[in-house]
Residue, then its C-alpha position, 0 to 999 in steps of 0.5 A: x687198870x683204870x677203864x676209859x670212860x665212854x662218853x654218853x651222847x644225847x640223842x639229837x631230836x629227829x625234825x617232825x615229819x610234815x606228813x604226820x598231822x597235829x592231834x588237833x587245832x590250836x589257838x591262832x591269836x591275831x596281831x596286836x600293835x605293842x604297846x609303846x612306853x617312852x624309852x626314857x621311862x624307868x624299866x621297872x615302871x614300865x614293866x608294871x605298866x606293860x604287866x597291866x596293859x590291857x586288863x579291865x578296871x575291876x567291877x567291868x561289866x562285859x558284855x557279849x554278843x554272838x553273831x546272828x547272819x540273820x539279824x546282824x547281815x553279817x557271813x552265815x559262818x559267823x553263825x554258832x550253833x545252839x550247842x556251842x553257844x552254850x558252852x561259852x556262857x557255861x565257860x563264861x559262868x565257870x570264870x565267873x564262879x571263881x567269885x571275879x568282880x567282873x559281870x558277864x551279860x549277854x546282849x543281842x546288839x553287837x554296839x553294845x558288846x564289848x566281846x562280839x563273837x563268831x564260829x568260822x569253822x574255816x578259821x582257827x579259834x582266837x580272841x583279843x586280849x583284854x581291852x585291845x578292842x576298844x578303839x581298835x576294832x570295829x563294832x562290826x568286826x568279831x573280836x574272838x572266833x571259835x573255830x571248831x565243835x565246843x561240845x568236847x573236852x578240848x572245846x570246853x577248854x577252847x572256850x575258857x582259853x579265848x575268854x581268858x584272853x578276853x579277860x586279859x591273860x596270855x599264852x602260858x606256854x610264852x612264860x620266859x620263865x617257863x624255860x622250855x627248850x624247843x625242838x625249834x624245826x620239829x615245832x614248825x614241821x609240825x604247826x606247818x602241816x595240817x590242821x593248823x597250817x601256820x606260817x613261820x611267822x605265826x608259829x614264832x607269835x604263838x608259840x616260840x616268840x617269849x613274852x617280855x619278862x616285863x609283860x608277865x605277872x610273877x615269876x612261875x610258869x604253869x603247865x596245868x593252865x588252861x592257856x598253855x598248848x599240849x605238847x608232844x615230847x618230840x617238840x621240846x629238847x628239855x626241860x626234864x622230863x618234858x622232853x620225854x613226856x611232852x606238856x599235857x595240861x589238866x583239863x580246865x581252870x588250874x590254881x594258878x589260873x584262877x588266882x590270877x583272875x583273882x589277883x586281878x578281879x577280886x571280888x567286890x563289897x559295899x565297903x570297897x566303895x569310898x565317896x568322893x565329895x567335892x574338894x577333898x582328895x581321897x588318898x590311894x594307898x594301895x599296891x600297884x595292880x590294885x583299884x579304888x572304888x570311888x561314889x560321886x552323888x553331886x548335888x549340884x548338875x555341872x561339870x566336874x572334874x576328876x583327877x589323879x595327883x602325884x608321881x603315879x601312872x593310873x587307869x580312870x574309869x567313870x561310869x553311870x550308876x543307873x540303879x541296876x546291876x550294868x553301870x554305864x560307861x562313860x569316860x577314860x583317862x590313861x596316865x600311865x608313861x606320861x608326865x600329866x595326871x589321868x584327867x576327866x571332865x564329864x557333866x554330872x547331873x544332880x540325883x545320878x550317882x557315878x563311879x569312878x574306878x582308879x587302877x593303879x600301875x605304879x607310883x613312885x611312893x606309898x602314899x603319894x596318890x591322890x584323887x580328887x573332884x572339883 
């Protein structure tokens, strides 16, 4: 006798109940217009342009500075205590430590901090990603915020999870090759409620909105980054055995984190740096995400121009070299989605040495890059 088979039935996930609290707070990122890249730009230059939207020319020294209500005549709650202060330059040092070409310097003037710094404990915790503040946001207003004690180990992470966004990194678990499947009602039941009391819309942008396929570097997903949201089981219908263990990443920098520091930032030596003279292009054969480093010494104080050439979309950068450890910036020149060359025109003086740093998003050929000063 042959026995019918029983059919077994996967339990549906019950919705979270909006009276049971989150464990904790999460990061709350805020709004940033989208890049826009020409419709008639071809998809995979595109996607290597949005990929490095946002990310520093390599040997960036970024400078901070924390909100002082008395100094700045800015909210006494933008004001930080000496504790939490102090663990954002240990996070600071700990992304630093990695061997990154970035620097990190801590400056009392907020006109020159790139990364201005508040602890509104009123707000969430949340941070602008990598260049988006410059020309975006007034030098008065914070541009990442901390918005609970950082002396835990949940606000030890907090802290390297906002500076990694400052660096240019992106919510880990908005991978679309994570291939989470969301209890989607559960998950805003349960963001909705205390203590993060999101909006729908809020909810959709941090955690269920994927990030553009275009948008990410690489194809693999990491529950272990320090970027990536703890999730309970009952918020994720699948993958197994997310479903039934929730996402619970390890505490601080994972592998995968720190090679995408490294990958982006790699550290800098002496003979990374070429001279530029006058006249003579300097040919960029290097891949696409990857940066020269060009020295300029004029021997003559006039103005100069720099440009790229070829079939390119590159990032160029001039600085001051002033003969410290803190060049100065000076000019920039983004080609990328465009017809025209990057192109900067600056007065030199005779006796200054100038960088000049080229990030390249893409080119149409090996080889076919160039740079050149007259």
């Amino acid at each position: 006798m042959i026995k019918k088979k029983t059919r077994v039935r996967r339990a549906k996930k019950v919705s979270v109940s909006k009276a049971e609290k989150a464990g904790r707070k999460f990061c709350d990122m805020p709004e940033m217009a989208v890049r826009q890249v020409p419709q008639d730009v071809d998809p995979g230059r595109a996607a290597f342009i949005l990929d490095m939207d946002n990310i520093w020319v390599n040997g960036t020294v970024i400078h901070y500075c924390f909100f002082e209500h008395t100094k700045h005549d800015t909210p006494t709650k933008w004001t930080g205590s000496a504790a939490d202060k102090s663990a954002v330059r240990k996070a600071f040092k700990e992304w630093k430590d990695l061997g990154i070409g970035l620097e990190f310097a801590e400056v009392k003037n907020l006109d020159e901090a790139e990364i201005r710094i508040g602890f509104n404990q009123d707000e969430g915790s949340w941070s602008y990603i990598g260049t988006y503040p410059m020309g975006n946001i007034s030098k008065r207003k914070r541009t990442m915020n901390f918005g609970w004690s950082l002396t835990t180990s949940h606000g030890k992470d907090t802290a390297l999870h906002e500076i990694g966004h400052s660096l240019g990194a992106k919510h880990e678990h908005q991978n679309p090759f994570a291939g989470i499947q969301w209890n989607r009602q559960g998950v805003y039941d349960y963001f909705s409620g205390p203590p993060n009391n999101w909006s729908r819309r809020k909810i959709d942008s941090n955690i269920l909105d994927a990030v553009s396929e275009s948008d990410v570097e690489g194809s693999g997903w990491d529950s272990n980054s320090v970027m990536h949201y703890e999730f309970r089981a009952a918020l994720i219908e699948g993958p197994s055995p997310y479903d039934s263990t929730g996402i619970h990443p390890a505490a601080g920098l994972s592998p995968k984190d720190k090679s995408w520091a490294q990958h982006f930032y790699p550290s800098l030596r002496k003979k990374d740096y070429i001279n530029l003279t006058p006249f003579q292009s300097e040919v960029i054969q290097i891949e696409a995400g990857g940066q020269v480093n060009l020295v300029i010494k004029p021997q003559t104080t006039r103005k100069y121009t720099m440009q790229s050439f070829g079939e390119a979309d590159t990032l160029m950068v001039l600085f001051e070299d002033g003969g410290t450890d803190d060049p100065i910036y000076l000019q920039a020149d983004d080609d990328s989605g465009t017809d025209y060359n990057a192109r900067i025109e600056h007065r030199l003086m005779k006796g200054t040495t100038y960088i000049l740093r080229v990030r390249l998003y893409w080119a149409n050929a090996a080889g076919e890059t160039a740079v050149m000063l007259w």
